[in-house]
N, CA, C and O atoms as CSV, one atom per row, in Angstrom:
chain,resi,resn,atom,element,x,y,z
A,1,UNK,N,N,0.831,-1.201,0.000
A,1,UNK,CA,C,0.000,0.000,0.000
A,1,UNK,C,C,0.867,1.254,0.000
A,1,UNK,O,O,2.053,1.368,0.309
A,2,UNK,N,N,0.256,1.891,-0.294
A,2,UNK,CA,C,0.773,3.855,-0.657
A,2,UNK,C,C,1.010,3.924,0.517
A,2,UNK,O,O,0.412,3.069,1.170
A,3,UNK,N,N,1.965,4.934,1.375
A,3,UNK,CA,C,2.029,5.584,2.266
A,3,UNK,C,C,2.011,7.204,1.870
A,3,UNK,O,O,2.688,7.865,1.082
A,4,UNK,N,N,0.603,7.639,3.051
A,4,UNK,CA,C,0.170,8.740,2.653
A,4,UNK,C,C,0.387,9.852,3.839
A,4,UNK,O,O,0.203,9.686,5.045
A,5,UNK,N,N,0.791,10.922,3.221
A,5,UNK,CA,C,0.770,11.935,4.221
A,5,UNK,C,C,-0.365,12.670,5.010
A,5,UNK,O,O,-1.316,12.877,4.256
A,6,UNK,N,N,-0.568,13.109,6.217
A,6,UNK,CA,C,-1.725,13.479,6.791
A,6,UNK,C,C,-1.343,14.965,7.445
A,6,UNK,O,O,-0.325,14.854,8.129
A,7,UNK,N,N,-1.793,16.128,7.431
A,7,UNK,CA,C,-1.605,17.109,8.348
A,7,UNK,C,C,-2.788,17.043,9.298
A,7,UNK,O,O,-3.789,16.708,8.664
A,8,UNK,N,N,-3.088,17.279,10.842
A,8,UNK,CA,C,-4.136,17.766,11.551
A,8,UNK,C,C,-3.968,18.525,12.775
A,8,UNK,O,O,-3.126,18.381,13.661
A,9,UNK,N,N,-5.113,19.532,12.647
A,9,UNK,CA,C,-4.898,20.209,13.399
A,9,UNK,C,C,-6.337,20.603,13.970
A,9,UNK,O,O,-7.414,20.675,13.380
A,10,UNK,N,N,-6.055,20.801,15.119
A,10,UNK,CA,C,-6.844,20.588,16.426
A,10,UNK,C,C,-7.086,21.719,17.485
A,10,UNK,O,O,-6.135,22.008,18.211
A,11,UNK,N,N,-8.357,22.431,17.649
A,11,UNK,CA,C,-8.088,23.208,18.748
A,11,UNK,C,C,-8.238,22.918,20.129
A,11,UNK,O,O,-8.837,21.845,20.194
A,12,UNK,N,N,-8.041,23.258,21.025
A,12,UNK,CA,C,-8.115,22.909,22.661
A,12,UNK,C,C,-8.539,23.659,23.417
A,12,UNK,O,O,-7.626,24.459,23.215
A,13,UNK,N,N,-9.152,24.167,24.170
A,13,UNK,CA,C,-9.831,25.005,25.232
A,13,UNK,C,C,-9.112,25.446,25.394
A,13,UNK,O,O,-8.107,24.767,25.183
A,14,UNK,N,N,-8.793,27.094,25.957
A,14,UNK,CA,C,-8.040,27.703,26.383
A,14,UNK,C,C,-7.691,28.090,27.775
A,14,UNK,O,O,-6.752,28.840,28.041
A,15,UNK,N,N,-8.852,27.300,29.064
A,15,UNK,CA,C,-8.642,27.229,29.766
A,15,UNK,C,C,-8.213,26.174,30.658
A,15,UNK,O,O,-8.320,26.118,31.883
A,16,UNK,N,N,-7.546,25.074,29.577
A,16,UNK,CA,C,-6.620,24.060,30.042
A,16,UNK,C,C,-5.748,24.359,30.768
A,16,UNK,O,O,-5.137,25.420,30.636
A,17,UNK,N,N,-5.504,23.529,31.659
A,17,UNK,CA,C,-4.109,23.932,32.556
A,17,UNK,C,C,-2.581,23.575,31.394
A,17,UNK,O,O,-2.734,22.654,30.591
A,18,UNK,N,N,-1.219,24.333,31.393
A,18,UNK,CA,C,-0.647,23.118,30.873
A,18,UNK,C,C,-0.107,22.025,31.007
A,18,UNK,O,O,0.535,21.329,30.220
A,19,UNK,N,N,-0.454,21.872,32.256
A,19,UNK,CA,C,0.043,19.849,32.306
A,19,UNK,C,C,-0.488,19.229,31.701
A,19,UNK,O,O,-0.066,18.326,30.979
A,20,UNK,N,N,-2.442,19.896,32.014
A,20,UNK,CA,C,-3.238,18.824,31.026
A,20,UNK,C,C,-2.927,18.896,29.602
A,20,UNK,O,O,-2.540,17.954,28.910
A,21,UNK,N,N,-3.133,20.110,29.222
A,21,UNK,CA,C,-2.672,20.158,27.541
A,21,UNK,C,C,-1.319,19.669,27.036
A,21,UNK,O,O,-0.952,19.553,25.866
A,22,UNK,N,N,-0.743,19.442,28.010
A,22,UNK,CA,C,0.503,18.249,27.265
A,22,UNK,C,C,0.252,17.308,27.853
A,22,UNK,O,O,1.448,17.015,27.847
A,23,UNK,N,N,-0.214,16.453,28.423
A,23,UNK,CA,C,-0.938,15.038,28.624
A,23,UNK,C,C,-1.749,14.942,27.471
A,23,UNK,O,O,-1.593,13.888,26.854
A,24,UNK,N,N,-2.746,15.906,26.901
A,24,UNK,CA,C,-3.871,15.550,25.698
A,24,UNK,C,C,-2.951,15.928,24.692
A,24,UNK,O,O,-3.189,15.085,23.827
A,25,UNK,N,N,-1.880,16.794,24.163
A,25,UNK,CA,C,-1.510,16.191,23.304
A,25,UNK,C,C,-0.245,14.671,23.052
A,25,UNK,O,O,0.093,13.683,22.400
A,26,UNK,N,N,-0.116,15.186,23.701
A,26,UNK,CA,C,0.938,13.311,23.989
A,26,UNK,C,C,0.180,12.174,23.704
A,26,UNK,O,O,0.351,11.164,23.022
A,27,UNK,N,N,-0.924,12.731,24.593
A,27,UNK,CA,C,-2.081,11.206,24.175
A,27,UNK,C,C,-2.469,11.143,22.773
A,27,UNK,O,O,-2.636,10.057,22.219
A,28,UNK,N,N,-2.600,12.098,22.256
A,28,UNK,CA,C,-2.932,11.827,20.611
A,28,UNK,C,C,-1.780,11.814,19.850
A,28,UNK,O,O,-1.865,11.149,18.817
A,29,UNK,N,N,-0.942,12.249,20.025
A,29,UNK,CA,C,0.556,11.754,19.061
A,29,UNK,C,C,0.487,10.406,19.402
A,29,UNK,O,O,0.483,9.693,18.398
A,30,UNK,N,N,0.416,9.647,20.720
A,30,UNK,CA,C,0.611,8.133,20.820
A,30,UNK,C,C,-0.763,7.361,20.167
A,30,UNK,O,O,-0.635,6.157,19.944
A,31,UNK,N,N,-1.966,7.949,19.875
A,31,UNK,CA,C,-2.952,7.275,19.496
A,31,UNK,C,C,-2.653,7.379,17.778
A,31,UNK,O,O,-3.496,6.927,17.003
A,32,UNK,N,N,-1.507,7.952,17.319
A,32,UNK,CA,C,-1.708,8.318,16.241
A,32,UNK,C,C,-0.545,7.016,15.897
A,32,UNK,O,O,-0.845,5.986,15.293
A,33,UNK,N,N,0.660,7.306,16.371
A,33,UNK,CA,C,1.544,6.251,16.645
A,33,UNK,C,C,1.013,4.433,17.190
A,33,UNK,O,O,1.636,3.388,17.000
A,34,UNK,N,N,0.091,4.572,17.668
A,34,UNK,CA,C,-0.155,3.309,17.796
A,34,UNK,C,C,-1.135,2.582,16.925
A,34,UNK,O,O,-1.337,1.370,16.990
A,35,UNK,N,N,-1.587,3.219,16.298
A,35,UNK,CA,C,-2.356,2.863,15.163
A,35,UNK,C,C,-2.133,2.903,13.569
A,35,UNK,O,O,-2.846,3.021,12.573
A,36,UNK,N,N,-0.567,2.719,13.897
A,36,UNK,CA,C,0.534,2.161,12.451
A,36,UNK,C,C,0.713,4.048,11.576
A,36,UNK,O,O,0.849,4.185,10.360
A,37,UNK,N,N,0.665,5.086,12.456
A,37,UNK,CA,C,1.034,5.908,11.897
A,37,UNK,C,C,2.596,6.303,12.342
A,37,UNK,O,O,3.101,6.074,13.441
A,38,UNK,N,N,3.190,6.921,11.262
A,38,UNK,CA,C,4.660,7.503,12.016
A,38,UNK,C,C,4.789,9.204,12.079
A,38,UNK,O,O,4.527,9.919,11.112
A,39,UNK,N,N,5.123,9.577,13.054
A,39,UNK,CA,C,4.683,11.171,13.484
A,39,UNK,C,C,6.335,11.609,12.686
A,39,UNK,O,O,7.508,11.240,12.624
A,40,UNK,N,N,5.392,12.637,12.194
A,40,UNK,CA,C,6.517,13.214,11.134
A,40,UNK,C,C,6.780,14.851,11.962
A,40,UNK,O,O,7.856,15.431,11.813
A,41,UNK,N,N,6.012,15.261,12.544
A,41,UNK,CA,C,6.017,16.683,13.834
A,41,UNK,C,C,4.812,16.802,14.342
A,41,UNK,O,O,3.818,16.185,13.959
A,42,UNK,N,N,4.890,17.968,15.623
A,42,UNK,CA,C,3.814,17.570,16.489
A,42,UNK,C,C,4.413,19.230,17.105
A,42,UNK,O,O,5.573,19.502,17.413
A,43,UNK,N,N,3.193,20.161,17.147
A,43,UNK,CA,C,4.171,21.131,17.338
A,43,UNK,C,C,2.763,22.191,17.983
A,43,UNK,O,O,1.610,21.919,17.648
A,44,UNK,N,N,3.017,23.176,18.759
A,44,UNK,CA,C,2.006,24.031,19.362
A,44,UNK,C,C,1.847,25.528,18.663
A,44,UNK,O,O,2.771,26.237,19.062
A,45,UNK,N,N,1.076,26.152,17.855
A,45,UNK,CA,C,0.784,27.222,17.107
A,45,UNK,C,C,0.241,28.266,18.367
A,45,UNK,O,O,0.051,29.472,18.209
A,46,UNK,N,N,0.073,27.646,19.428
A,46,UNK,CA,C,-0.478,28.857,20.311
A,46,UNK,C,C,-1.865,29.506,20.162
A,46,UNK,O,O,-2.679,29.079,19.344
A,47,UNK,N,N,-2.080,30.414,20.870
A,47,UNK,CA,C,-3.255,31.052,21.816
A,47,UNK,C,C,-3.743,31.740,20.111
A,47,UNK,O,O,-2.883,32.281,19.415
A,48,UNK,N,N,-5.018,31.627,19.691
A,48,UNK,CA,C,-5.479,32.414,18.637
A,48,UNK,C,C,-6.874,32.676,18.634
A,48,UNK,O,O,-7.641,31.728,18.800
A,49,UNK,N,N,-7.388,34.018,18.443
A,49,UNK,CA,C,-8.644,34.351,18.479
A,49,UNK,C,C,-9.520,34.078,17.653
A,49,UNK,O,O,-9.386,34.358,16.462
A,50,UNK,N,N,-10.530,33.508,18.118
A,50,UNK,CA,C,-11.278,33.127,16.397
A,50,UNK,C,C,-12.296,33.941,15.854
A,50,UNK,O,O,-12.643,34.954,16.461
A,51,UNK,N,N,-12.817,33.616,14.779
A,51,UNK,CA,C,-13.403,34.613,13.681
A,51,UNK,C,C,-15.012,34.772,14.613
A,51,UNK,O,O,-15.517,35.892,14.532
A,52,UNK,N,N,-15.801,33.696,15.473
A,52,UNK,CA,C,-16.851,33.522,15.630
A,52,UNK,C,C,-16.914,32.676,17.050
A,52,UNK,O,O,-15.991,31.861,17.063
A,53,UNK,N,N,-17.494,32.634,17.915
A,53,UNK,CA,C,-17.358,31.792,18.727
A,53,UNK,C,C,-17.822,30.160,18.843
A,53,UNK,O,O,-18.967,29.762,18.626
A,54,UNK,N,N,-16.990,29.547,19.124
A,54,UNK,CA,C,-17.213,28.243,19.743
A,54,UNK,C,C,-17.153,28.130,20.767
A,54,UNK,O,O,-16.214,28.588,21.419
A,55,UNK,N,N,-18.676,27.121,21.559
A,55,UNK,CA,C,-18.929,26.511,22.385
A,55,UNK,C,C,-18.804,27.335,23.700
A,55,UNK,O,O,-18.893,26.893,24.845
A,56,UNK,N,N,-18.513,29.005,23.196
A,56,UNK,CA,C,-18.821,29.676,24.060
A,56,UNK,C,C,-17.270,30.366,24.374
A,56,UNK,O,O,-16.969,30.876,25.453
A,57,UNK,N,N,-16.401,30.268,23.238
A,57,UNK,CA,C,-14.992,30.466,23.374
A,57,UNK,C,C,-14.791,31.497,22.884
A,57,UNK,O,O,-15.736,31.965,22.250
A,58,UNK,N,N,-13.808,32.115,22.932
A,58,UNK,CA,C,-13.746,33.303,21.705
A,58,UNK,C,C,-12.029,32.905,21.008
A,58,UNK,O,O,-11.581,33.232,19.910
A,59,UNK,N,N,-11.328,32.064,22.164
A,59,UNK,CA,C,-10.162,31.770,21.695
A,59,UNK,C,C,-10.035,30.290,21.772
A,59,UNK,O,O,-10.992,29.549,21.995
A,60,UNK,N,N,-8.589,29.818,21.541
A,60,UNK,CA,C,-8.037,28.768,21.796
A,60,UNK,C,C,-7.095,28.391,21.265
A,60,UNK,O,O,-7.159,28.933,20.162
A,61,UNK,N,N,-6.065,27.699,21.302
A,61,UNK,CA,C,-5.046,26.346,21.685
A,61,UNK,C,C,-4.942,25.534,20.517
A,61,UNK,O,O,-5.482,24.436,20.388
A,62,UNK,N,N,-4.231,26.109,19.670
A,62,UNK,CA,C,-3.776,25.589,18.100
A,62,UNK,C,C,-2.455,24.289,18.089
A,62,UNK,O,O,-1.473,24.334,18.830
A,63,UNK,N,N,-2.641,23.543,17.404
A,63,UNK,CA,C,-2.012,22.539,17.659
A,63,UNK,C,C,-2.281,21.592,16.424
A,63,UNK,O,O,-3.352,21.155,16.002
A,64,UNK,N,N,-0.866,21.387,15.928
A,64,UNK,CA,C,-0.545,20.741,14.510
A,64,UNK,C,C,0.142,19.750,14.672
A,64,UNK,O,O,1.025,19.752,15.531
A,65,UNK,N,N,-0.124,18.562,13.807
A,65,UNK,CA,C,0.666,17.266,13.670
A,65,UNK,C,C,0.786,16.557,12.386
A,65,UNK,O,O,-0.040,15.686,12.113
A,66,UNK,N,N,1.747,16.852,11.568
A,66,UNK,CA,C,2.110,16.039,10.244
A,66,UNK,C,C,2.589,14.409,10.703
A,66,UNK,O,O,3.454,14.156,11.542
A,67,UNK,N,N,1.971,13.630,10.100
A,67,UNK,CA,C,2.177,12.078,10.122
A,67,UNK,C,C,1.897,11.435,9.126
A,67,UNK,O,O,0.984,11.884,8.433
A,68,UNK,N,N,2.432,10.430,8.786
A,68,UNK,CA,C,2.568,9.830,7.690
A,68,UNK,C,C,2.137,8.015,8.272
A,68,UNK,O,O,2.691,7.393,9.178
A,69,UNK,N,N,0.832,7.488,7.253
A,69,UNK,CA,C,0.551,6.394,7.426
A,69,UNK,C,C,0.080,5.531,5.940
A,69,UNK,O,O,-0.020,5.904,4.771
A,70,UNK,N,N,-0.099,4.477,6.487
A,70,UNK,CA,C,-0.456,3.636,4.983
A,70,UNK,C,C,-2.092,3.207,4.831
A,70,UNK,O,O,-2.641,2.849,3.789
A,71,UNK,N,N,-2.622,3.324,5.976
A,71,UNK,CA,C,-3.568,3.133,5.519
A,71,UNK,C,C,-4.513,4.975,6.612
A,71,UNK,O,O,-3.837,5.928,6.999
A,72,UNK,N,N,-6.067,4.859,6.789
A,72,UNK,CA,C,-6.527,5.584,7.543
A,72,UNK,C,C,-6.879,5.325,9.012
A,72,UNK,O,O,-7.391,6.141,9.778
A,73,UNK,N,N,-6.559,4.178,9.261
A,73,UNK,CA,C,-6.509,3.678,11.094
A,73,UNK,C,C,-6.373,4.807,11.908
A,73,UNK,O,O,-7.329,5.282,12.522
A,74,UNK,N,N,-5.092,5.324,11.954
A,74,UNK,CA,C,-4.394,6.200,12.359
A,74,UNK,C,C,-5.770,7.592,12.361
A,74,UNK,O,O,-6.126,8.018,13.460
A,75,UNK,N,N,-6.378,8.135,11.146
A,75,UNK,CA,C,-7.008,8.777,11.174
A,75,UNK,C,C,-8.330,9.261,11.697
A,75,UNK,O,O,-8.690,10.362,12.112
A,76,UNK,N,N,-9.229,7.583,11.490
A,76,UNK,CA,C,-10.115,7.431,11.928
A,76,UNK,C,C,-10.042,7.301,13.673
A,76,UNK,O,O,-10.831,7.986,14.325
A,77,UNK,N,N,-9.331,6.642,14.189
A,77,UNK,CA,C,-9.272,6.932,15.634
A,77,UNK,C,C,-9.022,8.116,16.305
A,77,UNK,O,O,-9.610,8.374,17.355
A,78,UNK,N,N,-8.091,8.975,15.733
A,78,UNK,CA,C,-8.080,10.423,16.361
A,78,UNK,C,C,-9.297,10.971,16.221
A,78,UNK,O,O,-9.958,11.176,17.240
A,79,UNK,N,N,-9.871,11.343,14.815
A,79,UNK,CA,C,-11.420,11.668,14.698
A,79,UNK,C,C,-12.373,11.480,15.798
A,79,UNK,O,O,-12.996,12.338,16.424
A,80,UNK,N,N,-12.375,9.504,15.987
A,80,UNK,CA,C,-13.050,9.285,17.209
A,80,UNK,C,C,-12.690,10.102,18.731
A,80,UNK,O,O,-13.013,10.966,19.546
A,81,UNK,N,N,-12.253,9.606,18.548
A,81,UNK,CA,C,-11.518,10.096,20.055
A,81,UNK,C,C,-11.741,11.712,20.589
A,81,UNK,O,O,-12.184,12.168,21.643
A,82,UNK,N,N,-11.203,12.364,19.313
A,82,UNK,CA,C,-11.731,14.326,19.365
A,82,UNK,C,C,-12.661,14.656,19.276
A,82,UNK,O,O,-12.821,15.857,19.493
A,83,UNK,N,N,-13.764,13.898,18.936
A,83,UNK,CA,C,-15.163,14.538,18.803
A,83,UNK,C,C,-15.536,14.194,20.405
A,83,UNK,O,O,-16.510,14.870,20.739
A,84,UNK,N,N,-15.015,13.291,21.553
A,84,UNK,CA,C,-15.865,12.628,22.476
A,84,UNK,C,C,-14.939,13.565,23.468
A,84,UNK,O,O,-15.219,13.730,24.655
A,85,UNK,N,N,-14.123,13.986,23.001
A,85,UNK,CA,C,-13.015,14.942,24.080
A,85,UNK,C,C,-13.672,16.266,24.356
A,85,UNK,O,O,-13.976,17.078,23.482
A,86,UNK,N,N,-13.806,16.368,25.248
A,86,UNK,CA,C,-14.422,17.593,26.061
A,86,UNK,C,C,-13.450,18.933,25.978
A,86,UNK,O,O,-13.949,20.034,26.212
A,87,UNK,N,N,-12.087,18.810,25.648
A,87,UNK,CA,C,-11.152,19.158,25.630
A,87,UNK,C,C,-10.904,19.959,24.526
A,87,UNK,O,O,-10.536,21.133,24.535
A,88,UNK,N,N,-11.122,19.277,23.619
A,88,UNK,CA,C,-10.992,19.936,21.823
A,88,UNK,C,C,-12.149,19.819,21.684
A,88,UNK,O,O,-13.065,19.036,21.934
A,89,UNK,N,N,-11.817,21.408,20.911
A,89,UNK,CA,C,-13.224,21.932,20.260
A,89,UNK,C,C,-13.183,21.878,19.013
A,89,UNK,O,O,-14.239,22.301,18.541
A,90,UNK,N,N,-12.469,21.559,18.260
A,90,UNK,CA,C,-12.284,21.277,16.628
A,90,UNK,C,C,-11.227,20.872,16.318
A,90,UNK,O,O,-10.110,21.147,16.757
A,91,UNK,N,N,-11.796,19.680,14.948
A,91,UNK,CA,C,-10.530,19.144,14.361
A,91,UNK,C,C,-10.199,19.481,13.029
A,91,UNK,O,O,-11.214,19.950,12.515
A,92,UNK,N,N,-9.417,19.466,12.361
A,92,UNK,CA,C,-9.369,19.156,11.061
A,92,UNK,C,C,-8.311,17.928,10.220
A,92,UNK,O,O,-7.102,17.826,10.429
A,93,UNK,N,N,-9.042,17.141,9.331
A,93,UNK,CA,C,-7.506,16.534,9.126
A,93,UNK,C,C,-7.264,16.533,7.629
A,93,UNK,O,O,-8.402,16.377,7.185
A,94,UNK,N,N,-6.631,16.597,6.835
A,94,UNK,CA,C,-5.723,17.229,5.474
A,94,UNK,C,C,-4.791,15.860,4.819
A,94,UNK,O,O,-3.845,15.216,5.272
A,95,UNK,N,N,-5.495,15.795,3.672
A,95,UNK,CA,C,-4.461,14.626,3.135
A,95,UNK,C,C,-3.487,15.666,2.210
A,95,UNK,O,O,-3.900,16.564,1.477
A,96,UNK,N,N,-1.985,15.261,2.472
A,96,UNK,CA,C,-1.043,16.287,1.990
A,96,UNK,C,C,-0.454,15.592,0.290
A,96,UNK,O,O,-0.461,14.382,0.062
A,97,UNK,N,N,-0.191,16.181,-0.284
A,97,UNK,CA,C,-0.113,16.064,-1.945
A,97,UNK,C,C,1.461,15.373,-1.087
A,97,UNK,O,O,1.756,15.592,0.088
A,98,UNK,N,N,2.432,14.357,-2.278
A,98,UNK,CA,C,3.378,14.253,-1.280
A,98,UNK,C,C,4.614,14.973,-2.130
A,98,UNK,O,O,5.722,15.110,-1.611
């Protein structure tokens, strides 16, 4: 099979502490990693105001991860996982041209 590139990026509440917000992202670099993806970066964009509010936010907690997998395992479980997280308020994920 192809190995395909993935970008995603994720916002987080902004009133996370940061221990927790590096516990939740660690936990999803390893959910991404354990589900036959290989983390290509994993990196924090910081505090950004958004255009409209979410969930009652006006900001939040930007956070990017390029990984590279062969199949969508890897993808579909983060998906799961971020929609049920109380934590992140939006995902996005990006198949990258390679």
């Amino acid at each position: 099979m192809a190995i395909t590139k993935y970008e995603v990026t994720y916002i987080i509440k902004p009133d996370l502490d940061e221990e927790s917000k590096k516990a939740l992202v660690e936990n999803y670099d390893k959910v991404i990693v354990d589900n036959g993806g290989t983390m290509v970066e994993s990196k924090d964009w910081g505090k950004r105001r958004f255009a409209y509010e979410i969930e009652k936010y006006r900001e939040g907690v930007y956070h990017i991860m390029t990984f590279t997998a062969e199949n969508a395992e890897a993808v579909n479980e983060f998906s799961r996982l971020s929609k049920i997280d109380s934590a992140v308020l939006r995902s996005m994920t990006v198949k990258l041209d390679k």
